[in-house]
N, C-alpha and C positions, 0 to 999 in steps of 0.2 A: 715602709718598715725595712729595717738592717734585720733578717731571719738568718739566728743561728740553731745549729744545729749543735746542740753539747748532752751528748747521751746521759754523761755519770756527775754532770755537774762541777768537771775541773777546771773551766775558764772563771777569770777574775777579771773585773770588772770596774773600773775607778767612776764611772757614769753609765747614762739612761740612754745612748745615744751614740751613732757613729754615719759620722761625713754629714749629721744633721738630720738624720733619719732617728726615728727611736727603734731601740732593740727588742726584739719576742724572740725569747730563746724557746726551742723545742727541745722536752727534755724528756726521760724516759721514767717509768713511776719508781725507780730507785734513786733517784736523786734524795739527798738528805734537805730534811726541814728546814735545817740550816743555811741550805745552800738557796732555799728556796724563799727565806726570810732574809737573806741576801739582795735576791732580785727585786724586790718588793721596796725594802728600805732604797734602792738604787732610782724606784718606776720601771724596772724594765717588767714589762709584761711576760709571761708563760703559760706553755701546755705543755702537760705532759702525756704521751702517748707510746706505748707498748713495754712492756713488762723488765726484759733483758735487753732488748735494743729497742732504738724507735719505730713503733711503727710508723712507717711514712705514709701510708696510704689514707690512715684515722687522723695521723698529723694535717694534711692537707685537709681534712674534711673539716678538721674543729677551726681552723685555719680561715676557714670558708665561714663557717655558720658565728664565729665569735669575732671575727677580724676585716670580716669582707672579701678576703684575700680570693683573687680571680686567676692570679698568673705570677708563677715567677720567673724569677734568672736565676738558675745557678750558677756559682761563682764560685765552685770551689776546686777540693783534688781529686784524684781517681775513686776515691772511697765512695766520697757523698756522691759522685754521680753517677758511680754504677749502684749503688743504692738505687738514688731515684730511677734510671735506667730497668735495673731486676724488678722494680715495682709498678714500672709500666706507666712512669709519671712525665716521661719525656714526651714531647712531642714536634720536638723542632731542635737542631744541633746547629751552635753558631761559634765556628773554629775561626780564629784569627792566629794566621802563622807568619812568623817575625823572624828576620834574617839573623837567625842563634838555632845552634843543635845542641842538647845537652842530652847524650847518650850514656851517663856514668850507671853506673851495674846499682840497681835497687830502687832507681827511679821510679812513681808509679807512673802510669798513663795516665788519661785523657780519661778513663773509663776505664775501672778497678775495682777485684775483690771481688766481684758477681760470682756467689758459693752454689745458685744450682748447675750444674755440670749439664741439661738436660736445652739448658736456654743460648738457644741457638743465634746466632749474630742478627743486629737487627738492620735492614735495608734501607737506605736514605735515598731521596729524589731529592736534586740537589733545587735550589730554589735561584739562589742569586751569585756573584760576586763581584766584589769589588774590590782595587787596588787600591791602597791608600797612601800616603806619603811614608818615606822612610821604608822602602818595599815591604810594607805589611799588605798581606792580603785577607779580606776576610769572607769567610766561604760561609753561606747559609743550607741547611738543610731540613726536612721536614721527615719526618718517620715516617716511610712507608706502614 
């Protein structure tokens, strides 16, 4: 599966599928009926999980018991991963750094938006790396 993440139901959709994978968006239980009889006429599958935002932790569970789902990749910006990150869904970090710096003011990070103030940095044991062509290097990590 292509797993999106669309809280309020504003992505639009021309198909059931992306790069050949089908899509299951996760959505939150305000999503409108409309939007939700969108996804259906399209085939893309859904759950929806947690009230004002998603919960991701219920997300993953339904994910598991409706889907199969065992493991994923996240692939996305600093939101969705310090999401999963603050929810304690991480469990392995796999950085690949490419000869470009893009330091302009308002950039997120890598890991972003994490709101309890109480949640202390998390420790990595680094596991592997590698160089790759085009000096990319890609650094594997596992959470302490």
């Amino acid at each position: 599966y292509t797993i999106i993440v669309d809280t309020y139901g504003k992505l639009r959709w021309q198909e059931g599928e992306a790069d050949g994978y089908p899509l299951l968006c996760i959505v939150s239980e305000r999503v409108s009926e409309e939007y939700l009889e969108t996804l259906r006429t399209l085939g893309i599958s859904w759950i929806a999980a947690g009230t004002e935002r998603i919960d991701l932790p219920e997300a993953m569970e339904l994910l598991h018991e409706h889907f199969g789902v065992e493991r994923l990749a996240i692939v996305g910006g600093g939101h969705i991963c310090g999401g999963f990150l603050e929810a304690g869904l991480i469990d392995e970090v796999s950085i690949m750094v490419a000869p470009g710096i893009d330091g302009r003011k308002g950039q997120t990070a890598v890991f972003d938006g994490i709101s309890r103030m109480e949640c202390n940095p998390y420790k990595l044991k680094l596991e592997s790396v590698e160089q790759w062509e085009a000096d990319i290097v890609w650094l594997r990590y596992k959470i302490k």
